[in-house]
Backbone as CSV, one residue per row, in Angstrom:
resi,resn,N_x,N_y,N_z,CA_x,CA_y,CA_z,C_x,C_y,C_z
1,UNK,-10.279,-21.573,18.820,-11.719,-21.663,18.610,-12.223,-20.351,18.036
2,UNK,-12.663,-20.606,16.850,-13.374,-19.152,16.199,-14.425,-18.962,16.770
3,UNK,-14.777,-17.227,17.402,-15.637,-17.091,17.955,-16.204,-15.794,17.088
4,UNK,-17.502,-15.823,16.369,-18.495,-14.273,15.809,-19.006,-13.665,16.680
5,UNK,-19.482,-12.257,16.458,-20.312,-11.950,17.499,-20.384,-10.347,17.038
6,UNK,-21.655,-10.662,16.419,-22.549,-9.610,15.573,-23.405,-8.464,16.477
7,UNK,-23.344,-7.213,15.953,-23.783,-6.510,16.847,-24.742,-5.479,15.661
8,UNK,-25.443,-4.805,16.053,-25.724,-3.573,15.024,-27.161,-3.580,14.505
9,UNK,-28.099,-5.025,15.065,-29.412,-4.980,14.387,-30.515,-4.038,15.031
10,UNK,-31.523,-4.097,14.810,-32.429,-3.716,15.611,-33.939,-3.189,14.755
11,UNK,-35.044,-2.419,15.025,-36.444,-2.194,14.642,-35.672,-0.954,13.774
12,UNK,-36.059,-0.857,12.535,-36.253,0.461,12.144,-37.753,0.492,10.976
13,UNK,-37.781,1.490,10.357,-38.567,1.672,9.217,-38.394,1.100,7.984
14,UNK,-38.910,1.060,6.843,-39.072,1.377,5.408,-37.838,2.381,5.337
15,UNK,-36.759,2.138,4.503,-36.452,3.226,3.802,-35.080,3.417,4.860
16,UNK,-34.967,2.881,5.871,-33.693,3.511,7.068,-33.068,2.593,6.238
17,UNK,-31.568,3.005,7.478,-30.418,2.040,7.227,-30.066,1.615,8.191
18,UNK,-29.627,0.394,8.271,-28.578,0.209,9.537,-27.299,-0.481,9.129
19,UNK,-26.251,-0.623,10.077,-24.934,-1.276,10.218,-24.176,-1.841,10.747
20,UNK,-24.676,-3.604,10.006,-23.934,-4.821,11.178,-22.769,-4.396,11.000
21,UNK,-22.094,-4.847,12.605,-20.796,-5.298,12.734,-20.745,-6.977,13.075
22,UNK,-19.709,-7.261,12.907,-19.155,-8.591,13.153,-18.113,-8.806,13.410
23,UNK,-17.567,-9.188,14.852,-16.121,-8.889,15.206,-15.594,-10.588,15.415
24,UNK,-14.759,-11.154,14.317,-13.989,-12.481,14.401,-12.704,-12.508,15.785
25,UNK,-12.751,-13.503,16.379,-11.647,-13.736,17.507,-11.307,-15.156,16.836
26,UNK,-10.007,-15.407,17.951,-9.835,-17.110,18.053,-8.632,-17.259,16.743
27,UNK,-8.623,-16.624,15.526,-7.839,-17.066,14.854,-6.710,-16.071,14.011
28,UNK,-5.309,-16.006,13.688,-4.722,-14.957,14.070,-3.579,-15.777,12.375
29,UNK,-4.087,-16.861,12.083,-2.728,-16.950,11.014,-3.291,-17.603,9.678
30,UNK,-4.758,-17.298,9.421,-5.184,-18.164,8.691,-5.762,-16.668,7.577
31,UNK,-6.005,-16.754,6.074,-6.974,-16.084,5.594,-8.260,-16.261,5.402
32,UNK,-9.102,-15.373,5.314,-10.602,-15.859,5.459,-11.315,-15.140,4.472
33,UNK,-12.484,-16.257,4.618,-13.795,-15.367,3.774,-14.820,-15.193,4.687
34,UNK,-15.586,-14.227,4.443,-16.737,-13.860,5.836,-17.468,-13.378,4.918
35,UNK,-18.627,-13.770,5.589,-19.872,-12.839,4.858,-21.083,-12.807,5.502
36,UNK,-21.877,-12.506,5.277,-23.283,-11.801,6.065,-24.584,-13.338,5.185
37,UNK,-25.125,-13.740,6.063,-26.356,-13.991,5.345,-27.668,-13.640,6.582
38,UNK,-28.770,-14.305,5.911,-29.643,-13.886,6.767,-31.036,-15.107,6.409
39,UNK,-32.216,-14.942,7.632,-32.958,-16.101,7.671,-34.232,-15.612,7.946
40,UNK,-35.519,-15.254,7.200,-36.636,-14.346,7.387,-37.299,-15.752,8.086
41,UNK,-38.722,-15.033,8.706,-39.371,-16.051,9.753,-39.858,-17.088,8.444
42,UNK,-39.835,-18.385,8.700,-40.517,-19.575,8.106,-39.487,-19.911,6.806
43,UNK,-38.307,-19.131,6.369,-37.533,-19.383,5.225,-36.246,-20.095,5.648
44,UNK,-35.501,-20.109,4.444,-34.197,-21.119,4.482,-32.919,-19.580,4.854
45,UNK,-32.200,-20.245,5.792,-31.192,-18.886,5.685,-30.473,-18.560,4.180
46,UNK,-30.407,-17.878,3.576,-30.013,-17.474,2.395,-28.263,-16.048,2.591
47,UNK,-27.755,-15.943,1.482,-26.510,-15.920,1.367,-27.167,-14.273,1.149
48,UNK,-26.420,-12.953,1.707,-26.553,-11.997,1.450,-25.534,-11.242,0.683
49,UNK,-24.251,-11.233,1.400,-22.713,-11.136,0.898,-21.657,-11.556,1.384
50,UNK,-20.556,-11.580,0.282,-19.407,-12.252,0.861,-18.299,-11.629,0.460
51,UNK,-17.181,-11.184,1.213,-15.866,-10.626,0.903,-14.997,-11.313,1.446
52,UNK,-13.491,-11.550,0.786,-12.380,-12.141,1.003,-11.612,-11.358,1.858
53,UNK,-10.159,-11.906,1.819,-9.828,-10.498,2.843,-9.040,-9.652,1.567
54,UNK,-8.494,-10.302,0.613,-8.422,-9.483,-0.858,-9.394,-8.388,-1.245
55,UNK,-10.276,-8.554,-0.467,-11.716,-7.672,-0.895,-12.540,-7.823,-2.160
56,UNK,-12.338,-9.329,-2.471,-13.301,-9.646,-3.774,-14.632,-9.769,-3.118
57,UNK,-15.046,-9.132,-3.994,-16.704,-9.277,-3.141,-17.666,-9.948,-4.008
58,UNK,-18.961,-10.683,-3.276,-19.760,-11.122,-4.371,-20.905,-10.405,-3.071
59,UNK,-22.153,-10.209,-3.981,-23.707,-9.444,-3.491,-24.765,-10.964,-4.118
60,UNK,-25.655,-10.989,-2.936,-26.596,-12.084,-3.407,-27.649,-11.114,-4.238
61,UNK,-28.689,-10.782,-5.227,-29.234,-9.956,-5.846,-29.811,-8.795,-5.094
62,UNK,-30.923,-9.452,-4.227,-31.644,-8.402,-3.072,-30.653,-7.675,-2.345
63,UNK,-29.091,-7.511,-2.317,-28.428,-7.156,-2.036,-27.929,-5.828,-3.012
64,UNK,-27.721,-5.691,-4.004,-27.202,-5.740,-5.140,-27.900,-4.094,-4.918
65,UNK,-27.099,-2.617,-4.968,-27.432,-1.623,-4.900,-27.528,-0.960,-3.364
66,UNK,-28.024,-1.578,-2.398,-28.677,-1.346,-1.237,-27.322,-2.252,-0.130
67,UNK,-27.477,-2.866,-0.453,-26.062,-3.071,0.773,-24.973,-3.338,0.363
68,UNK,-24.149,-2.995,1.292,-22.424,-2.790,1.081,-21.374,-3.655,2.299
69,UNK,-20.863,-4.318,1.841,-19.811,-5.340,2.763,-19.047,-4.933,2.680
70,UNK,-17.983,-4.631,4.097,-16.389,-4.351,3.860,-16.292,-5.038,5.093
71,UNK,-14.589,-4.708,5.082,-13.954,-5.395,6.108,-12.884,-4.275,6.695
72,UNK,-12.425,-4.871,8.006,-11.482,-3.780,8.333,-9.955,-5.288,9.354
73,UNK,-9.197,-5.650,8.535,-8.759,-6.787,8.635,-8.090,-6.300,9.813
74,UNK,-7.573,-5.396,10.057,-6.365,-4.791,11.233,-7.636,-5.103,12.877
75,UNK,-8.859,-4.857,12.382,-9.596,-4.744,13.657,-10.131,-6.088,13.587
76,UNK,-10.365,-7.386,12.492,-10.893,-8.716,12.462,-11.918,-8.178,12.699
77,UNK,-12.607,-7.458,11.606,-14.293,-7.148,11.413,-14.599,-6.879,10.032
78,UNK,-15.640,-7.432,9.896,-16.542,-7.070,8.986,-18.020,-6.594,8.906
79,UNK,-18.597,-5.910,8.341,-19.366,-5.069,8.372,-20.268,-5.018,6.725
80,UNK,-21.600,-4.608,7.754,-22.577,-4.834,6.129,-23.383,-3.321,6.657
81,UNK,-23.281,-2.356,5.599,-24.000,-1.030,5.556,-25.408,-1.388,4.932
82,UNK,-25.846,-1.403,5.339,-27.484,-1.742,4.101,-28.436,-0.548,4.544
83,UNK,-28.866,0.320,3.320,-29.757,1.380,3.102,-30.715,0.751,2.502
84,UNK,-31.780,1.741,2.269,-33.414,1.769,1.737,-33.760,0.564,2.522
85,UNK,-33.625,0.100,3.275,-34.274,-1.204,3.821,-35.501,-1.426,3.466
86,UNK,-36.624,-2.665,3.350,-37.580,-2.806,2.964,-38.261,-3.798,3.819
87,UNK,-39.345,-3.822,4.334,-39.698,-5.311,5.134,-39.244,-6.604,4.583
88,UNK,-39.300,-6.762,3.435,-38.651,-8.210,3.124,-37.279,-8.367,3.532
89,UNK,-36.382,-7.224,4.249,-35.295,-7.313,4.520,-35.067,-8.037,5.883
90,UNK,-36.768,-7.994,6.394,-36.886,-8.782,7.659,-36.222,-9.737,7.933
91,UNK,-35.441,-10.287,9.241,-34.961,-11.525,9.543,-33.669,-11.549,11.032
92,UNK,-33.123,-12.538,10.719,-31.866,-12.494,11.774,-30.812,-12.674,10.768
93,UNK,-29.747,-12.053,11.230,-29.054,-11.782,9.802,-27.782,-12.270,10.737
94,UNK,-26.752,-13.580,10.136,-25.647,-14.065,10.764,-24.238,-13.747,9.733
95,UNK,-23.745,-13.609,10.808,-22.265,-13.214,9.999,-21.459,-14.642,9.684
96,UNK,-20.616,-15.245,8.922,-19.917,-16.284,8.564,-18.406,-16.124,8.342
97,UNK,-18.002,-16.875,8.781,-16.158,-17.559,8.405,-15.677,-18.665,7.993
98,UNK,-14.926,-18.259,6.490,-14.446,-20.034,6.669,-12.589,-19.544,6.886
99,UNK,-11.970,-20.240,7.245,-10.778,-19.788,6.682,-9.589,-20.866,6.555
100,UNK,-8.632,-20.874,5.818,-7.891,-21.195,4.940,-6.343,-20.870,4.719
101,UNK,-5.547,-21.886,4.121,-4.298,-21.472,4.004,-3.818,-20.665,5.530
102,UNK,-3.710,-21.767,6.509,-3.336,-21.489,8.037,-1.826,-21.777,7.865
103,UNK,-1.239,-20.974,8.877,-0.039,-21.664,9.758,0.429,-21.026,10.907
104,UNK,1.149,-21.257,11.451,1.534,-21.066,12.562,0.771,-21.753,13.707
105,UNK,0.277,-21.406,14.489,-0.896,-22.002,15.538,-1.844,-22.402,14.987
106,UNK,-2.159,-21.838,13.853,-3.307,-22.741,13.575,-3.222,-23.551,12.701
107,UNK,-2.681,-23.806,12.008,-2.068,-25.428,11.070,-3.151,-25.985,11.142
108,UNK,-2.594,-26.538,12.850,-2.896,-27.780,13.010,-4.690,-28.061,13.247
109,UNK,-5.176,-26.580,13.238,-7.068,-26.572,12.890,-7.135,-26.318,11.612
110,UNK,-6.160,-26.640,10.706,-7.033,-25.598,9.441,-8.176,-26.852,8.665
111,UNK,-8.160,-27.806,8.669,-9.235,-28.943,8.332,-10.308,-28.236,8.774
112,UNK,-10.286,-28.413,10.330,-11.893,-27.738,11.003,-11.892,-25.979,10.560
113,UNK,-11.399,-25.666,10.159,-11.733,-24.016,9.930,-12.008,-23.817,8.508
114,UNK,-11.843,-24.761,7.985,-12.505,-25.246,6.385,-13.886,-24.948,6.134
115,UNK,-14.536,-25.807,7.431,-16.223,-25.549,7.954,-16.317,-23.920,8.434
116,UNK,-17.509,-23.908,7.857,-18.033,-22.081,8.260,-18.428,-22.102,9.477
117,UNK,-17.596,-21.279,10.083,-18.275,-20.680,11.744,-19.219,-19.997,11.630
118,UNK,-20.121,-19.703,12.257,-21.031,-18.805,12.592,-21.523,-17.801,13.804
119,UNK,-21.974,-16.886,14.137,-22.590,-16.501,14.784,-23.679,-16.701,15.378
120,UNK,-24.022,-16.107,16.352,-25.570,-16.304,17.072,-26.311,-15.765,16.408
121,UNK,-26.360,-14.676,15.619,-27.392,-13.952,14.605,-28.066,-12.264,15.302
122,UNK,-28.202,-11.579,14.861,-28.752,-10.244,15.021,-29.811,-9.704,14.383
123,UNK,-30.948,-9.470,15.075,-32.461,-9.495,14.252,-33.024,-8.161,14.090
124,UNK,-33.220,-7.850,12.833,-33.564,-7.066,11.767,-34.819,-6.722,11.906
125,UNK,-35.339,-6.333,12.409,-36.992,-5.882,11.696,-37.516,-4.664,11.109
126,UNK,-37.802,-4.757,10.127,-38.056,-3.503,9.193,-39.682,-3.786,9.009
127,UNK,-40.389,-2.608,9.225,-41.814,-1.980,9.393,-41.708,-1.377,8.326
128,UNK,-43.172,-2.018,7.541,-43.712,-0.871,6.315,-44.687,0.289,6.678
């Protein structure tokens, strides 16, 4: 059972930074893609970034300069650095997994690990 569990949000300013973590359990033979999105009050959750474990990365635009995704595969984490923050950066920001090309123990889930896991989410609030 894939389990997320995002840590790192919290109140800051205009202009700070902060730095989710996201620590993946539960799955040990599969490769994955993970990525960060996020869900401002009254909007649709939207895609922030995404890295492979190759480290191909894609940035959703508002991303694009200001935050940075990596991964650290030995520890099953990934991590989003995001500077200049801005209030529109407002929201709960969830980490994601799909993963793929399984074997060993997990074979026999790799259908269901096809579907993106998620997290509970970690909430952001940035003050202008």
């Amino acid at each position: 059972q894939v389990q997320l569990v995002e840590s790192g949000g919290g109140s800051v300013q205009a202009g700070d930074s902060l730095r989710l973590s996201c620590v993946a359990s539960g799955v040990a033979n599969c490769r994955s893609k993970m990525g960060w999105y996020r869900q401002a009050p009254g909007k649709e959750r939207e895609l922030v970034a995404l890295i492979t474990r190759g480290e191909r990365i894609e940035y959703a635009e508002p991303a694009k300069g200001r935050f940075t995704i990596s991964r650290d595969n030995a520890k099953n984490t990934v991590y989003l650095q995001m500077n200049n923050l801005a209030a529109e950066d407002t929201g709960v920001y969830y980490c994601a997994a799909k993963y793929y090309y399984c074997s060993g123990s997990d074979a026999p889930h790799a259908a269901a690990y096809l579907e993106p896991s998620w997290g509970q989410g970690t909430l952001v609030n940035v003050s202008s």
